[in-house]
ROLUM-61725 format. One record per residue (C-alpha): z, y, x. Coordinates in Angstrom, 2 decimals. Example, Ala and Ser with C-alpha at 12.3 -4.5 7.8 and 13.67 -1.06 7.14 Angstrom:
BEGIN
NODE        Z        Y        X
NODE     7.80    -4.50    12.30
NODE     7.14    -1.06    13.67
END
This chain:
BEGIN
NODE        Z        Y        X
NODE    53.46    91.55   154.20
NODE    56.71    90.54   153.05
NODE    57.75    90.48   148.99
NODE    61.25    89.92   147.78
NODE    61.68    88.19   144.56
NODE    65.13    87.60   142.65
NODE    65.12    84.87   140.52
NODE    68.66    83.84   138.40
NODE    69.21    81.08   141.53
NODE    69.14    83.59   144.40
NODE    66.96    85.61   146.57
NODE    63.58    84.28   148.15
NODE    60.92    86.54   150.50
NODE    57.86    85.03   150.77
NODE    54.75    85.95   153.14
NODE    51.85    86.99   151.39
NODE    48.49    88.93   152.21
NODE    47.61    91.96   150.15
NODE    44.50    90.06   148.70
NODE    46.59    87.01   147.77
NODE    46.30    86.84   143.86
NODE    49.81    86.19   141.68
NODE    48.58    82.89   141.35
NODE    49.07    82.07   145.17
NODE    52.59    84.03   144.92
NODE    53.30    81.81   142.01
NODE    52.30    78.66   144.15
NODE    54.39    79.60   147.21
NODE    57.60    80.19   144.32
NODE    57.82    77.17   142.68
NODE    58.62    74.73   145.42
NODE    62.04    77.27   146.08
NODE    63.21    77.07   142.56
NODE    65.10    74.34   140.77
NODE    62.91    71.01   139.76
NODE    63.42    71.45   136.35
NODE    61.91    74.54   135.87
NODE    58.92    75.47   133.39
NODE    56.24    76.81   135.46
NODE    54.28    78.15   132.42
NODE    57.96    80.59   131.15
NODE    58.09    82.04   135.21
NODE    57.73    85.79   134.63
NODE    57.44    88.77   136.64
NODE    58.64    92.59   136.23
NODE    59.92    95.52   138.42
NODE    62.96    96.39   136.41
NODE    66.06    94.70   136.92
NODE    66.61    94.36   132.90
NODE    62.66    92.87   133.06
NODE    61.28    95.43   130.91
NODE    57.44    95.43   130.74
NODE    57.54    91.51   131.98
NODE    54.51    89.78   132.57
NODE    53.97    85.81   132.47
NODE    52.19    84.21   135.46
NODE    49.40    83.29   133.32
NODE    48.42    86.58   132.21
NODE    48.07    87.80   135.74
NODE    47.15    85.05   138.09
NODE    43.63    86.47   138.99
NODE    44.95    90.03   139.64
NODE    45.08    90.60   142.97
NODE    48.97    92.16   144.80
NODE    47.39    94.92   146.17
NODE    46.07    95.82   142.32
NODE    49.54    96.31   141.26
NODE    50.47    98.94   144.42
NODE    53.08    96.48   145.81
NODE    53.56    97.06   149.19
NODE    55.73    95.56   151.99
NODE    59.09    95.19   151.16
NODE    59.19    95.53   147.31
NODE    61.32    94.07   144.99
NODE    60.29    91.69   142.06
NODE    62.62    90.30   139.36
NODE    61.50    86.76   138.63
NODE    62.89    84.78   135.05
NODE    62.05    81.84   133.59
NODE    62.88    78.71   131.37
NODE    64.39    75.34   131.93
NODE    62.79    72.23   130.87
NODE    65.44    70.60   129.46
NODE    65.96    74.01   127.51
NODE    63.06    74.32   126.19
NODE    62.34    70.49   125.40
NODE    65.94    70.84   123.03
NODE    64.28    74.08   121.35
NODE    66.16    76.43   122.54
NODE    64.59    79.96   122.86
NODE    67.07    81.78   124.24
NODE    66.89    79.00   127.70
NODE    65.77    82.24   129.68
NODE    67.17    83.20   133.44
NODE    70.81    83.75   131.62
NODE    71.19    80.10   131.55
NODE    70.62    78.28   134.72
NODE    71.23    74.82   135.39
NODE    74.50    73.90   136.41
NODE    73.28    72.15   139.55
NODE    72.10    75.56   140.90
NODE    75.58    76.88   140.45
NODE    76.60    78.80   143.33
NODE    79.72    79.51   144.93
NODE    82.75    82.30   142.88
NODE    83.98    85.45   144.27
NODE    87.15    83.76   145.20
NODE    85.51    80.89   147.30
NODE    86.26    78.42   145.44
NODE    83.03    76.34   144.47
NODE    81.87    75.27   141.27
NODE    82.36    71.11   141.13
NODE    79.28    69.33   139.96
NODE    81.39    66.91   137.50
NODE    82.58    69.77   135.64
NODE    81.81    70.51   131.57
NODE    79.30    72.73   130.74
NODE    81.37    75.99   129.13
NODE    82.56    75.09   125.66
NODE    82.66    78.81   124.14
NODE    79.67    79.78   122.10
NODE    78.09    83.16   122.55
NODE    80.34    86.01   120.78
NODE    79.18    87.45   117.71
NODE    80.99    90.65   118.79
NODE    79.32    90.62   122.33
NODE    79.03    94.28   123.14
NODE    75.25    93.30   124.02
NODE    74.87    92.70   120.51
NODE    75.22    95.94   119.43
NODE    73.55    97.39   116.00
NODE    71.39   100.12   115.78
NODE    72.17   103.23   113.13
NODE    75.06   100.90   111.53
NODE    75.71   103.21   109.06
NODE    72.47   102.42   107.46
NODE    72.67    98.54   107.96
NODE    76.14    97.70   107.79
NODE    77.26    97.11   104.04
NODE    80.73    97.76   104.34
NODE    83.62    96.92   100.83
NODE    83.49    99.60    98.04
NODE    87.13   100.25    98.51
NODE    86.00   101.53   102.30
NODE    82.96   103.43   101.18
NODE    85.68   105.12    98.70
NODE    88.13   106.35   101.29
NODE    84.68   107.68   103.15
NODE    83.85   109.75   100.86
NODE    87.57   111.38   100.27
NODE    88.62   114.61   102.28
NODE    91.80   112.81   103.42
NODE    93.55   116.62   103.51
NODE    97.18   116.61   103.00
NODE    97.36   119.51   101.17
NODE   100.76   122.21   101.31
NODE   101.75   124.71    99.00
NODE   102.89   128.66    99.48
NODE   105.49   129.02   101.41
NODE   107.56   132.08   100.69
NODE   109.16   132.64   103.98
NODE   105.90   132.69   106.54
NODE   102.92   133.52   104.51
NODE   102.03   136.92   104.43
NODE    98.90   136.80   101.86
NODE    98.15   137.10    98.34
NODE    98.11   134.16    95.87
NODE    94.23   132.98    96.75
NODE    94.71   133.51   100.64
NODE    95.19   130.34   103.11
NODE    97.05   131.13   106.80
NODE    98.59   128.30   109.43
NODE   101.46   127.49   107.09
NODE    99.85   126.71   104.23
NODE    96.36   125.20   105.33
NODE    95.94   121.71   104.26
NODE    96.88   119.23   107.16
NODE    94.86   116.39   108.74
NODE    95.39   112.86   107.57
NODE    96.67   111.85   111.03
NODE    98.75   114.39   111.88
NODE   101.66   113.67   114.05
NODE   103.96   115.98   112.48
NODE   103.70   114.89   108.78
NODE   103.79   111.44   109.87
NODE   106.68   111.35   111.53
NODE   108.73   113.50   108.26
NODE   107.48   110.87   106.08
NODE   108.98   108.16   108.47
NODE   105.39   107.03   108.75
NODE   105.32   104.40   111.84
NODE   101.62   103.66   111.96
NODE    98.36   106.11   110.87
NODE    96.28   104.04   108.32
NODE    92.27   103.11   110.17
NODE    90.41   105.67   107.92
NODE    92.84   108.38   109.40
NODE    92.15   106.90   112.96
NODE    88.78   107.17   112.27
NODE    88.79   110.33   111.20
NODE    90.90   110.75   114.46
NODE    88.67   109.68   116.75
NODE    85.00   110.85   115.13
NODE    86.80   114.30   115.56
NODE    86.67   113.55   119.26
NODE    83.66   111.45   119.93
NODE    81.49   113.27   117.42
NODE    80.73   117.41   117.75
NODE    78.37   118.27   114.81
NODE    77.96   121.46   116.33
NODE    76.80   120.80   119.40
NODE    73.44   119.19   117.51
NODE    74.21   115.46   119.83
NODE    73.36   112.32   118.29
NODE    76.17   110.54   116.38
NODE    78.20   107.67   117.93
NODE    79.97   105.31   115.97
NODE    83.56   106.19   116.76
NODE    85.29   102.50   116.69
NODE    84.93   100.04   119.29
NODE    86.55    97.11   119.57
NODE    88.11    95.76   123.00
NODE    86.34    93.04   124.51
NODE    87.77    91.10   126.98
NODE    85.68    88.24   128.18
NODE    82.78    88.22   130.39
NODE    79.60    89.61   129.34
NODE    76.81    87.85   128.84
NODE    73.03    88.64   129.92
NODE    74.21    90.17   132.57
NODE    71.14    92.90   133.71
NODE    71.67    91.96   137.29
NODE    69.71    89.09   137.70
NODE    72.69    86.40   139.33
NODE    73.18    83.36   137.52
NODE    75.63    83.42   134.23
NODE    78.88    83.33   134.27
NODE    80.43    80.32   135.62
NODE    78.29    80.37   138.16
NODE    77.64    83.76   139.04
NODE    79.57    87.13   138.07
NODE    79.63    90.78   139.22
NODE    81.66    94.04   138.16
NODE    78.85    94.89   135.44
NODE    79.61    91.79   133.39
NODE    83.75    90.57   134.74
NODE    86.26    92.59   132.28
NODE    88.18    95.45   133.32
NODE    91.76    95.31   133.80
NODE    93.92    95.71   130.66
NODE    96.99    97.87   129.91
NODE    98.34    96.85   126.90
NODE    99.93    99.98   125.13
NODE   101.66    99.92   121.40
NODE    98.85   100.53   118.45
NODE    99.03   103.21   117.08
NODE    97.12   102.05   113.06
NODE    97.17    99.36   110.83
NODE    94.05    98.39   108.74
NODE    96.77    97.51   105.96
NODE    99.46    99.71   105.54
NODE   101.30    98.02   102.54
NODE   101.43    94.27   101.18
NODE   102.72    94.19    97.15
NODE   103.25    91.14    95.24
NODE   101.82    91.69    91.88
NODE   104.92    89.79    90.71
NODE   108.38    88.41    91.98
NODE   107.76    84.66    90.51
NODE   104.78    84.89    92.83
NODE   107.80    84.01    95.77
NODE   110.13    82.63    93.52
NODE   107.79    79.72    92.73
NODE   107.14    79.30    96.67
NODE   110.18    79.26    97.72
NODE   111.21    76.58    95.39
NODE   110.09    73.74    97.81
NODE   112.27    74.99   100.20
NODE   115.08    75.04    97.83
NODE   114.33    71.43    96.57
NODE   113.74    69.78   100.37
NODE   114.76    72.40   102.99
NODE   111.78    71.67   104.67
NODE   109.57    75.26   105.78
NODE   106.26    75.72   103.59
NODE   103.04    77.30   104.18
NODE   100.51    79.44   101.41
NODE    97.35    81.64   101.65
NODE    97.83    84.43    99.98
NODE    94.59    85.75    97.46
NODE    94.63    88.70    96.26
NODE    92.91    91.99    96.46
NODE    92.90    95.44    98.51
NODE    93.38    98.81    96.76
NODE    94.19   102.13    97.74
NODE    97.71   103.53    98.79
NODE    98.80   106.85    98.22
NODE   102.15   106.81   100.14
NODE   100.37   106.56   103.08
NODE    97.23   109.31   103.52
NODE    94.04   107.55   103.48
NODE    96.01   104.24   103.30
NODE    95.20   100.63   101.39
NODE    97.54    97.95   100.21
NODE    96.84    94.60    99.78
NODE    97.95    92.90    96.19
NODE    98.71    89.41    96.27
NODE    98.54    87.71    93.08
NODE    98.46    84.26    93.97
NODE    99.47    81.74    96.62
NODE    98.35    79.02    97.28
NODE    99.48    76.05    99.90
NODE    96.84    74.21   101.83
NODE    97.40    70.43   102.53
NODE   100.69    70.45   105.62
NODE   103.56    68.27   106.80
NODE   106.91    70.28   106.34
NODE   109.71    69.75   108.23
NODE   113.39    71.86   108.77
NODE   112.09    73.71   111.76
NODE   108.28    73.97   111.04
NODE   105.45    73.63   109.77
NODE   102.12    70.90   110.53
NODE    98.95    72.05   108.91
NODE    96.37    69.35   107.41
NODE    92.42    69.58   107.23
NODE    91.52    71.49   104.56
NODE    88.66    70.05   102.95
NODE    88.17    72.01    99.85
NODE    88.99    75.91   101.21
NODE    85.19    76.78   100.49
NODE    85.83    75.83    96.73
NODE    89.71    77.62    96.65
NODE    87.76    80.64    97.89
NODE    84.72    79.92    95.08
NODE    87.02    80.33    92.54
NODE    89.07    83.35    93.88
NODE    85.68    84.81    94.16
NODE    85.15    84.54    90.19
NODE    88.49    86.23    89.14
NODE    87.70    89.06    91.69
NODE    89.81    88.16    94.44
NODE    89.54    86.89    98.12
NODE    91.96    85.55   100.91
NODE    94.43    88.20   101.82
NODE    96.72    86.80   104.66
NODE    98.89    83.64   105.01
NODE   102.34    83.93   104.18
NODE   105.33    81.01   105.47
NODE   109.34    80.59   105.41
NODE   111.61    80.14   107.88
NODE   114.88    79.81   106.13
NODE   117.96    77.53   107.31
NODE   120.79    77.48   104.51
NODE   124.08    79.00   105.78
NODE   126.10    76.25   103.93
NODE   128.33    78.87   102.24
NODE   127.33    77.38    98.70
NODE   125.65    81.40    97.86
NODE   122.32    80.51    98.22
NODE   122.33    82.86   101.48
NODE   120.53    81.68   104.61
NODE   120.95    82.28   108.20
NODE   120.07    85.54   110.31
NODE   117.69    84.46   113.10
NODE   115.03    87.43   113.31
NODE   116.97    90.38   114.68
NODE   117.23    93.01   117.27
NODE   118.68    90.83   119.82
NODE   116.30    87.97   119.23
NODE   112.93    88.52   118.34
NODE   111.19    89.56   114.53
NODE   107.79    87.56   115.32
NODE   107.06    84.74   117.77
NODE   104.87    84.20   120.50
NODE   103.54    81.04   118.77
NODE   103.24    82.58   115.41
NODE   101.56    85.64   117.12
NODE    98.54    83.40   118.78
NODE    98.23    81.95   114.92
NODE    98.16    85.03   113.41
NODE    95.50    86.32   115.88
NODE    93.13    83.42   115.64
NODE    93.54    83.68   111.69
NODE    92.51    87.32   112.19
NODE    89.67    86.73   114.25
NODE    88.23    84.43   111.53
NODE    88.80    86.90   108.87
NODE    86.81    90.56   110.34
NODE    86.92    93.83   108.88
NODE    83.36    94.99   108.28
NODE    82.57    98.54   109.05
NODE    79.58   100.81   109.39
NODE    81.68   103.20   112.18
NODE    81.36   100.57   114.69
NODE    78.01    99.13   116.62
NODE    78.90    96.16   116.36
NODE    79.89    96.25   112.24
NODE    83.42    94.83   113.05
NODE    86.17    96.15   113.82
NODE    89.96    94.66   113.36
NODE    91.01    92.57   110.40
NODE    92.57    93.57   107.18
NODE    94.05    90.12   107.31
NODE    97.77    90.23   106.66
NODE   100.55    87.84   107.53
NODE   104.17    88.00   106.15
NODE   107.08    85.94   106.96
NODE   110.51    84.74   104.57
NODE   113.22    84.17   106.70
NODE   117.42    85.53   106.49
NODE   118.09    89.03   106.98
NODE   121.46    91.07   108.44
NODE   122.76    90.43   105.01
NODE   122.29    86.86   104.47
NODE   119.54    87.77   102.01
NODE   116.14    86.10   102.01
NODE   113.68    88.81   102.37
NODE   109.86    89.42   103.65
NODE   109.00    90.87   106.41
NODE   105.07    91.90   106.80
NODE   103.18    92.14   110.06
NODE    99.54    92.63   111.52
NODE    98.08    91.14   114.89
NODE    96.97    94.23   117.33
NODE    93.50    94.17   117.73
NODE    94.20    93.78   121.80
NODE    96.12    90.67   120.70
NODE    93.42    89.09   118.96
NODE    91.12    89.73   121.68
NODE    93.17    88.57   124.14
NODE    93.41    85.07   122.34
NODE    89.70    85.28   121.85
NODE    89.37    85.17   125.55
NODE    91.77    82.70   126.10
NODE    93.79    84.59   128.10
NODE    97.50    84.85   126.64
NODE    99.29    81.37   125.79
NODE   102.73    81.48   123.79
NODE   106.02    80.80   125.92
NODE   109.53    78.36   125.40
NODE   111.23    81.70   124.69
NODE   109.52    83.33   121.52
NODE   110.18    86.60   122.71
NODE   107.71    86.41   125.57
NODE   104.31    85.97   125.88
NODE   102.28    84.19   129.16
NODE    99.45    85.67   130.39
NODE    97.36    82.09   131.31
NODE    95.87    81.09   135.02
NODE    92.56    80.60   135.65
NODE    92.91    77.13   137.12
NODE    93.44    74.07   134.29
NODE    96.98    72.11   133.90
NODE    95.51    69.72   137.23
NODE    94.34    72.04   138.93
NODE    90.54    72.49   138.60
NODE    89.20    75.79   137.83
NODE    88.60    76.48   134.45
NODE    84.71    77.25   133.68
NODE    85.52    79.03   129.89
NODE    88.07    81.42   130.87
NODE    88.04    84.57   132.91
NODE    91.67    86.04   133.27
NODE    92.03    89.72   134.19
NODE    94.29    91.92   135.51
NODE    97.22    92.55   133.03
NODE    99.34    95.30   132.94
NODE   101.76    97.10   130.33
NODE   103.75   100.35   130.01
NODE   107.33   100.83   129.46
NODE   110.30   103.25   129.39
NODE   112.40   102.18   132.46
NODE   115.92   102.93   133.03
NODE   115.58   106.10   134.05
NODE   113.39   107.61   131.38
NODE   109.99   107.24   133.04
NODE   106.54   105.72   131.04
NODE   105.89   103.19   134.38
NODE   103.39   100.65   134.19
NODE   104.24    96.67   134.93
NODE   102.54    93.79   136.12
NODE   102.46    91.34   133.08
NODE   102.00    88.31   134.84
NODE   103.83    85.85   134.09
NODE   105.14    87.41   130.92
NODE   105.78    90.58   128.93
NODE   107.09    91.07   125.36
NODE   105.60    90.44   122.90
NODE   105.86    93.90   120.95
NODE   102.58    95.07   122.21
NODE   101.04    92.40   120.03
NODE   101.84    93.28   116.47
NODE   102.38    96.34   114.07
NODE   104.79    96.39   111.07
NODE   103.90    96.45   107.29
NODE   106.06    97.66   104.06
NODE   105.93    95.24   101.16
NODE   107.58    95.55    97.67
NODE   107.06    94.64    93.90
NODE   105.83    97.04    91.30
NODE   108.20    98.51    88.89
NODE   106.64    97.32    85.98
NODE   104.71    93.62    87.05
NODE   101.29    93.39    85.69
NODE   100.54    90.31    87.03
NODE    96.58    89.06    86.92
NODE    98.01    85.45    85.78
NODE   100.60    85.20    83.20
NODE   100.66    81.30    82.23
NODE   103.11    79.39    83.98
NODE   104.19    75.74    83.48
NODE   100.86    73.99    86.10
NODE   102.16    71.85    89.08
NODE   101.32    73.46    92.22
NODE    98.79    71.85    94.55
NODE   100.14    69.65    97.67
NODE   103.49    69.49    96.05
NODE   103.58    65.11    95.26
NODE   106.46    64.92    98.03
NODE   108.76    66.88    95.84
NODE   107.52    65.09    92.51
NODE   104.74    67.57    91.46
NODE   101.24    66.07    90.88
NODE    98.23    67.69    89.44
NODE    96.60    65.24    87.15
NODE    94.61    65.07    83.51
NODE    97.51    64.88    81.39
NODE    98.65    68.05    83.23
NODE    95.89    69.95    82.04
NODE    96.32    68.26    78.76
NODE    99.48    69.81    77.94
NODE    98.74    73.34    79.40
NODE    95.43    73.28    77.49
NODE    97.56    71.81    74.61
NODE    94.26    69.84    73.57
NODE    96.33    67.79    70.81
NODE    97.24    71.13    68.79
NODE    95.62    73.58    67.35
NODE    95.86    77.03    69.24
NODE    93.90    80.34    69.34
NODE    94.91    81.19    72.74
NODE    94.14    79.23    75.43
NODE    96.54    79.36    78.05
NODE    94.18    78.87    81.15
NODE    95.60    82.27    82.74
NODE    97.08    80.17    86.37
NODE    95.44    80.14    89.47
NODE    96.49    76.81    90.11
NODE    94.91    75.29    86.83
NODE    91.58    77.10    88.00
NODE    91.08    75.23    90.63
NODE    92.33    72.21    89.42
NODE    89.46    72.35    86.94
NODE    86.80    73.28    89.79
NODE    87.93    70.32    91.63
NODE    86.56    67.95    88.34
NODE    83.56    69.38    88.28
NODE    82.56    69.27    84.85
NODE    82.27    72.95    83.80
NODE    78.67    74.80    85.34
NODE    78.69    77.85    87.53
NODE    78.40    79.89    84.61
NODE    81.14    78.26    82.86
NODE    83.65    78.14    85.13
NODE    82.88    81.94    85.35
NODE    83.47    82.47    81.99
NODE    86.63    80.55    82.16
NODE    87.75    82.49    85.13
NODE    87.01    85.67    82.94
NODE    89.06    84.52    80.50
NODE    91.72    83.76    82.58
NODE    91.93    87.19    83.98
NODE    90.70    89.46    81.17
NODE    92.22    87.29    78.17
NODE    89.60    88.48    76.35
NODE    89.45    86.38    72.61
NODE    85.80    87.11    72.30
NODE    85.14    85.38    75.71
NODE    87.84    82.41    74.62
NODE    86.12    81.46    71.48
NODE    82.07    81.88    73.53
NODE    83.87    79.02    76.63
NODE    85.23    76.83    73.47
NODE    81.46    76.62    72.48
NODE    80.04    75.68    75.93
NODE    78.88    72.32    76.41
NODE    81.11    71.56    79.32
NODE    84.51    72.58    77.89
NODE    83.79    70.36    74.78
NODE    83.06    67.56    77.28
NODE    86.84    68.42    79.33
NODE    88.31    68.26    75.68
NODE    86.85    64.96    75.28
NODE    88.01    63.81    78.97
NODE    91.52    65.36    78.41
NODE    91.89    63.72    75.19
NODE    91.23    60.25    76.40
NODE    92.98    60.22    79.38
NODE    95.13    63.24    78.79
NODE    98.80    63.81    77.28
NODE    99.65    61.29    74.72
NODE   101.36    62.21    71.93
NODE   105.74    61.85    71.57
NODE   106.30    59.16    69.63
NODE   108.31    60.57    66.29
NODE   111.46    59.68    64.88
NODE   111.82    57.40    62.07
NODE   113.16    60.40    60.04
NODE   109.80    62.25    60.26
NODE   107.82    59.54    59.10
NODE   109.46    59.72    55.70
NODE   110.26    56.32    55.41
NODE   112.69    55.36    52.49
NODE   116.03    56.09    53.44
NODE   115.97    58.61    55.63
NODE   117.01    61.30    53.26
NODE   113.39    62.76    53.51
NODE   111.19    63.43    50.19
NODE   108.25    60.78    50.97
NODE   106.13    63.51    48.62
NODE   106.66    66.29    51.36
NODE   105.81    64.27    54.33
NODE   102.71    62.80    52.66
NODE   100.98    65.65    50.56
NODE   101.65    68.66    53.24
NODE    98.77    69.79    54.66
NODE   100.11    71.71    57.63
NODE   101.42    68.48    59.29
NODE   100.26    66.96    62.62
NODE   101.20    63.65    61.88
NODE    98.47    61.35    61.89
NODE    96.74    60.26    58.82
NODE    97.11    56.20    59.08
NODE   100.71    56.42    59.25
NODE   100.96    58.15    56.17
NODE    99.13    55.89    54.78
NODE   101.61    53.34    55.89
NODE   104.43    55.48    54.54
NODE   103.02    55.63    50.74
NODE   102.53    51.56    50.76
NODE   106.29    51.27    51.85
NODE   107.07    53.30    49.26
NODE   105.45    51.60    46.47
NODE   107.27    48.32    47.78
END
């Protein structure tokens, strides 16, 4: 009889007898399959996802005609590669053939022997990773679990000309309102719905409690590169694909949420003091902004993000832009963040150029008839994004968007510098995920890439898709476009508000530290810095270690313990004079003192005139028998034996 078997390299049929054991089937197999197969990982099942598999050494006696195959039945062979197995991999299964058994693409064009093995690692977010019951496994931020548990009702009072009931009664016109409704929304001037009222949004949709159906999470996230494991059997992607693991096409439509729905700057130094290397070189400047989120209440169901420090990672600045540096210690920025209660917010750069009036205005390049963001700026935004998820019980996968922010300082209408706040689209970081969106010459634009490399060879790490958009045409009609080669970039990003408070309660209130990376305009952070904010040479109760910049300046020596710098970063935030005196007593700030006053500020030399020497018209008695004075013992000493001369 004849069996079919369909192994990851292609299809085989092989002549067998009904008392031929799995053994002999085996035998016949291996000389068809690649030479650096396992024979001992070659496995057999019925189902094409190879459910209830079977290895060939746990049923090489049985007999075929045990098992009820018959003439013309199917069999789904996997196994593992040598070479796979021999570097420890586990996961070297059928999914991940050789590349010399690489078969020919869709589009005819074969697969070249000297090409790279693909360079992308497999997706955390694949949708085949998904997460069973998130909602019980997924630990999601308090501030999210919050917002869960609020109603999210916008409530409305009486209103005397429609209702028609008495004082405890509810009708149409006076029933609270949903947190994402249209209406309200758009009478608030309310561009984008916050994420818990989208969620809220779509769980009313997905989700019927009444019916008695099993829950779905609500959010998924787009994914738009080709999936892996694919349940058909071919060989992965380069080598093989199908319409059950190649992406669908995309039509990229406006967003209508924002994970953040308002950036505030705990205080207006915060930019002052950044913009200040712009007004000593010109030159643009770059910061990560670390802060915290909270919730909003102009917005229903909304959360802001409060920045209360910035701080600017190792880059080369220059008049038209900016070239970031390694940076080395951005585990240990974020360490110290951590202990004053704060994390990495969004990133936050200028892009200024003086108008030369003298004012201190600057020139008007982000406008209607320009462009407000930048294809460039958008693909950085996206891939800062992607590195910084939003976790999130509602989704199977436990991600979904980012509540990383990015906001931009550049000229307005007025000649004013002023910020303007912005969020990647979730389809936008996707979309640079997969590699499939590259920024253009004209920043209003972005390109949708090819599939074949810059000389000409087919790329084996990107899949491109169909891309299309909607627009309003000329005539009024929602039409859909092609966006190859290009299409604007609005369908990338949504807009954020930003402000100040009205009365600044900043988290760090000592100023006077050099900033970090600043030595090309003559700021350096060294000991005797730290000296003189510490003030080690006088006697103080406060200590003025309230600066984020000081913080990690300390860090960076290493001489306080985990629980010490803690404490210090307690102190720093709570100014409490309980905790101040308990660091003074640690064993590692006594050993800073030390450091700081060996190698730290130096004290001013003095005057003549205040070392009461004969003269001067000072009393010698007052300068020598106070006991307030800081003046150092030996050269009062030296004062009375001039004066007995």
């Amino acid at each position: 009889m004849l069996v079919r078997l369909r192994a990851p390299d292609g299809m085989f049929r092989l002549t067998v007898e009904k008392d031929d054991t799995f053994g002999d089937l085996g035998r016949q197999l291996l000389p068809k399959l690649p030479p650096n197969v396992d024979p001992p990982s070659i496995t057999f099942s019925n189902h094409p996802n190879h459910g209830d598999a079977k290895r060939i050494g746990e049923i090489a006696k049985f007999k075929l005609s045990q098992t009820g195959l018959s003439h013309g039945d199917l069999i789904f062979v996997r196994y593992k590669l040598k070479d796979a197995a021999e570097n420890g991999d586990t996961n070297g299964d059928a999914s991940k053939p050789a590349v010399s058994s690489s078969t020919n693409r869709l589009n005819g064009k074969p697969i070249l022997p000297t090409e790279d093995h693909p360079i992308d690692p497999a997706p955390l977010t694949s949708p085949e990773v998904r997460i069973k019951n998130p909602w019980e496994v997924i630990r999601q931020s308090p501030l999210d679990d919050r917002l869960d548990k609020v109603d999210g009702k916008i409530p409305r009072k009486f209103d005397t000309k429609m209702c028609r009931h008495g004082p405890k009664g509810m009708c149409d016109y006076c029933m609270p309102l949903d947190p994402f409704n249209a209406q309200y929304l758009e009478e608030k001037k309310i561009k984008y719905m916050s994420v818990h009222s989208y969620l809220r949004k779509i769980n009313s949709a997905t989700n019927k409690p009444e019916l008695g159906s099993s829950f779905i999470p609500p959010l998924v996230e787009p994914y738009y590169r080709v999936k892996r494991d694919c349940p058909s059997g071919h060989p992965q992607w380069p080598e093989g694909i199908c319409t059950k693991c190649q992406p669908s096409a995309i039509t990229l439509q406006p967003q209508t949420f924002r994970t953040v729905d308002h950036v505030e700057f705990s205080s207006p130094q915060i930019i002052d003091k950044f913009l200040d290397a712009w007004r000593r070189t010109g030159a643009q400047r770059l910061g990560y902004l670390y802060g915290k989120y909270v919730e909003y209440d102009v917005v229903p169901l909304g959360i802001k993000a409060v920045v209360e420090a910035i701080y600017e990672p190792p880059q080369i600045d220059e008049v038209d832009g900016i070239s970031l540096e390694p940076w080395e210690n951005e585990k240990d920025i974020n360490e110290v963040a951590k202990n004053c209660g704060l994390e990495q917010v969004g990133v936050i750069w200028t892009d200024l150029l003086d108008s030369g009036k003298g004012d201190g205005s600057a020139v008007c390049k982000r406008h209607a008839d320009s462009y407000f963001l930048a294809s460039q700026e958008i693909c950085f935004a996206a891939r800062l994004q992607a590195q910084h998820p939003k976790v999130t019980k509602w989704s199977d996968t436990g991600r979904f968007g980012s509540n990383f922010v990015t906001c931009i300082v550049s000229g307005n209408e007025k000649g004013e510098i002023s910020i303007s706040s912005y969020q990647m689209s979730n389809d936008a970081v996707e979309m640079v995920r997969a590699d499939i969106i590259e920024p253009s010459a004209d920043p209003a634009v972005m390109l949708v890439r090819e599939e074949e490399e810059d000389d000409g060879s087919t790329s084996r790490t990107r899949y491109i898709p169909e891309v299309f958009y909607r627009r309003i045409n000329e005539y009024g009609a929602n039409v859909q476009e092609n966006a190859k080669p290009d299409f604007p970039v609005e369908y990338l990003f949504v807009t954020l508000t930003h402000g100040f408070p009205e009365t600044p309660k900043p988290l760090f209130t000592d100023e006077g530290f050099p900033i970090a990376n600043r030595e090309y305009v003559g700021e350096s952070q060294d000991y005797s810095a730290v000296a003189k904010m510490l003030k080690v040479n006088q006697k103080a109760e406060k200590l003025d270690v309230s600066n984020f910049q000081l913080l990690c300046f300390i860090h960076k020596m290493g001489v306080l313990s985990k629980e010490e710098e803690a404490l210090l970063c307690r102190v720093a935030t709570s100014k409490d004079l309980a905790e101040s005196f308990q660091l003074r007593s640690t064993p590692g700030w006594q050993t800073l003192y030390v450091i700081l006053q060996s190698t730290g500020e130096r004290l001013p030399k003095r005057s003549r005139s205040d070392e009461g020497v004969p003269g001067s018209g000072t009393p010698l008695a007052s300068s020598s028998g106070s006991n307030d004075t800081d003046e150092p013992l030996a050269k009062r000493f030296a004062a009375v034996r001039l004066n007995e001369k």
